[in-house]
Structure formats: C-alpha cells, structure tokens
Phi, psi and omega in degrees: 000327195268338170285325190292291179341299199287332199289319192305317186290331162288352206261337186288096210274134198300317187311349165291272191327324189274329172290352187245341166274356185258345173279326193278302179319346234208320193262338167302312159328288179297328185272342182271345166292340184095338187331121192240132178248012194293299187281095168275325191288025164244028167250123185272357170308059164351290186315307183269334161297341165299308186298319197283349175299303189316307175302320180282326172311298158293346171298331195271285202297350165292313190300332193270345157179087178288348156303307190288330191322274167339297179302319196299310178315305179290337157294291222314305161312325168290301203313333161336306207273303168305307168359283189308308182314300198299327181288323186287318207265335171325174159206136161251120190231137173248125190259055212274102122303139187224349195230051183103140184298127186248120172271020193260174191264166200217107210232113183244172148244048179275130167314337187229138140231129156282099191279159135246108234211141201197123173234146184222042130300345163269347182297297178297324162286339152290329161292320170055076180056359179276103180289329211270279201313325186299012130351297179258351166287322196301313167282323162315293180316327206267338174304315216286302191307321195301301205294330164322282215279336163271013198230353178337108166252010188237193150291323203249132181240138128190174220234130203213173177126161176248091186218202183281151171253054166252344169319284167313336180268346153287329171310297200287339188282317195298289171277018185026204196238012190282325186249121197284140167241131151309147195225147192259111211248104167292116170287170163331274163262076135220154172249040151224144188276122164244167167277138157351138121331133165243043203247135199280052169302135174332096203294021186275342189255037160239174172333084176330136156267119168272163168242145134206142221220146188199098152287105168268172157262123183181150185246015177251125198227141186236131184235122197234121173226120188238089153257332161269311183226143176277162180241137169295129131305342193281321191284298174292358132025266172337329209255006183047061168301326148321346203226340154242191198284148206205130180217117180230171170249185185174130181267146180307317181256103159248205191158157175301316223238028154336287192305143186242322220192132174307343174293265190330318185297323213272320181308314164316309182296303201297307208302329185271344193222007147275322188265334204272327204261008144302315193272347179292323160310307194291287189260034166028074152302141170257306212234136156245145165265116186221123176254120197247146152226119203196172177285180175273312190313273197316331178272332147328288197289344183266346172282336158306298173325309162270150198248133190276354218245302211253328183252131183334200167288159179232142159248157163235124221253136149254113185314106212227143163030048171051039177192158190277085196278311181217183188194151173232141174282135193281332207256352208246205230237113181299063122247336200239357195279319196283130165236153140232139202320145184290341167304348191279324162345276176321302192296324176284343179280330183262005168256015201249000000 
C-alpha cells in the first residue's frame, strides 16, 4: 500500500501542489491583510479578471471553513516536501533481459524505485541462431533507451540486467553520457542485483589494467577487453589479426565479479578511450573491431563513452560457439546494424 502511495505521489506532476499551495498561500494573504478585491472590473484583462473571481470564491469558502482551509493547505504542503524527497532520494532503473527469464531481486537503498523492465529472451529464442533477425531486437533496444530516457522522473538513474553483449553496448551508447547511470552488478553465487560501491577507493586496490599493443600499416584496429575470461589471439583470427592494428586490455586479476565499485568502471574506461583514440591519431583508424568479456556494469558504461562525432565505425562482436558468430554496428541504423562475419558465412554455407 505504502509503495503504491509513493509511485501515485511521483507520478503526480509538481505543478498541481504547488499551484494549489500558492492560490492557498494568496488567499490566506489577502484575507489576514484585510486586502480588498471587490473592484475586478477594472482590469481589461478577462484571463485576470477570471483568476480575481476565482480567488473571491475561495475567500467566502476560506471564511466558512477556515479551519478544514487550513488543513488542506497544511497536506498539501508536506506532499511538497515529500514529493521533493522522493525525487532526490528516488531512482529510476531499466532492466533488459536478454538471456532467459530472471528471476533475481534487485536491491537498493533508495526511498523510491521506479523499476522499468523489459525481456527479449523469447524474441532471441525464437530467432534460434537466424542473427539477420536481431534487427528488430535491435530496434527494441533502441526503443526501450529512448523511451527511458524521456519518462525520467527521478535525480537518480541506472541501469541493470543480463543479455549479449553488443545488445548491452547499444543501450549504453543509446542512452549516452549526458545522465550519470548508476550500475548494477550480480555476483555469481548470489541471485540479487546490488549496486557498484559508488564509494571513492584508492585505486591500487582493484586489478592493474595491462595493454598490450601491435601497430601495422592498417587503417584498421581490432580492440580485446578482457576482465572476466581473457581473450586469445588465436579467437580474433578472423579479424585478420596479423595484418591490423591490435590493443588489447586485461586486468592483472579476472573474473565474473572483478568490477567492485563505479570508481573502478570510470578508471578503466578513461584508460580503454585514452589509448584506443591515441591510435586513431596515429593510424586514421576507419574501423574498429571490438570484442568485449566483461560485466554488464563496464560494458554498459563503455557504450556510454562512445561518439559517432569522435570514433571511427565500431563493429561490436558476440562470442558464440567458440567463435565471434555476429555483429552489430554501434553508430548505424537498427536494419543496417547486424553483419555477420564472412568466416561464419562460410561455415554456414558448407554445413547445409
């Protein structure tokens, strides 16, 4: 009941309460001042002469029960106040499945949460490996960020769920960097989603990010970020790793539950969009190849990071069958976004 209450009260647009505590305020005014309004008709204004009627009207239900006045006035003003509370201290979170129905809790300690929630695991599942369809998940997703993001109702933002990740690297790119989102981490063995530590820690104590780094002449960059399983040259193969420019990242320490705390995500990030747009100066990168194994939180957020203004083309790849199986374009058009690689091609042509 007490939950239903607070969503009705956020839902409630501020400008009713507050228009109804400044006519009770105005009308208190006038009457404990003594202030006389009698003569309206000398306002050539309708719009204001409508308003001062309005105003004598409530004055005769102020004199008649001025007391009940009073209480009204006196709600109206706490719902204000609570109102403001909820929005500062509220959150709004969007919740994308993508890999089977999740059943786990999802746990803050904010007064209010607006959950928004959404799954496309039977969409994926139905498609049944025809990747050329994830087209319309694609136009789903991009639906899903838009519509978040104009329905805002809080101070607070962020965003949680489990699905592939170029899916996850559209969201975050979809919904951008203009609004910081708070990010939601599942360990292993727990079934409830908490938030990043947002607590500032020294960064020495999380995992050192290693580079390693191999420049061609290639207008081409292939990019590997690894904190949960490292990824092989030998698994970018495809990507004619020999023949282009290659960065890859890697925490000294991996894992499912690496990411701890949003201090760590933001450090990690500037570091991955400081060394890849040095090589884009250096080598007129066209095209990036970027394969991530990662949290949902660091890849969320690195999909924030990028700018169709500032970064070549992205393709972003998901691993599949002990192979990079499809892609998505981060910057194009959801009908124009899915490729899939030609070796993958090839194999599907030679298995039929």
């Amino acid at each position: 009941m007490w939950q239903k209450f607070k969503k009705i009260l956020v839902s409630i647009p501020l400008k009713y309460p507050l228009g109804i505590a400044i006519l009770c305020m105005v009308i208190i005014v006038i009457n404990e001042l003594g202030i006389c309004i009698q003569y309206v008709d000398i306002f050539n204004s309708d719009f204001i002469t409508d308003i001062l009627n309005k105003i004598k009207d409530l004055q005769i239900i102020y004199v008649k029960i001025k007391p009940i006045f009073y209480i009204v006035f006196t709600i109206d003003i706490i719902l204000i106040i609570f109102k403001l509370k909820l929005k500062k201290q509220g959150i709004n979170i969007l919740i994308v499945n993508g890999l089977g129905k999740n059943k786990s809790n999802l746990v803050t300690n904010y007064l209010y949460e607006e959950k928004i929630e959404h799954d496309i695991s039977d969409v994926i599942s139905k498609l049944n490996g025809y990747y050329k369809g994830y087209v319309e998940v694609v136009k789903d997703i991009d639906y899903y960020a838009k519509s978040f993001m104009n329905s805002k109702k809080s101070n607070n933002y962020a965003f949680a769920g489990i699905l592939q990740t170029p899916f996850i690297l559209r969201l975050g790119y979809v919904i951008g960097d203009e609004t910081y989102f708070k990010l939601f981490h599942k360990k292993r063995d727990e079934d409830t989603f908490k938030l990043l530590k947002d607590t500032k820690t020294y960064i020495g104590s999380y995992p050192r990010m290693e580079i390693e780094k191999e420049l061609k002449e290639s207008n081409e960059l292939i990019v590997s970020i690894s904190t949960t399983f490292e990824i092989t040259k030998e698994q970018l193969k495809q990507f004619n790793i020999d023949r282009n420019n290659y960065i890859k990242f890697k925490t000294t320490t991996m894992g499912f539950d690496v990411i701890e705390s949003e201090e760590q995500v933001n450090h990690y990030k500037k570091i991955i969009f400081d060394e890849m747009r040095a090589i884009y100066k250096e080598k007129d990168i066209k095209v990036i190849h970027l394969c991530i194994s990662s949290s949902v939180a660091l890849t969320f957020a690195l999909g924030q990071g990028f700018s169709r203004n500032y970064d070549p083309e992205v393709i972003i790849y998901n691993y599949e069958k002990q192979e990079y199986v499809w892609g998505l374009k981060l910057f194009e058009k959801s009908e124009d976004s899915i490729i899939i690689p030609q070796n993958t091609v090839e194999e599907q042509v030679k298995s039929r």
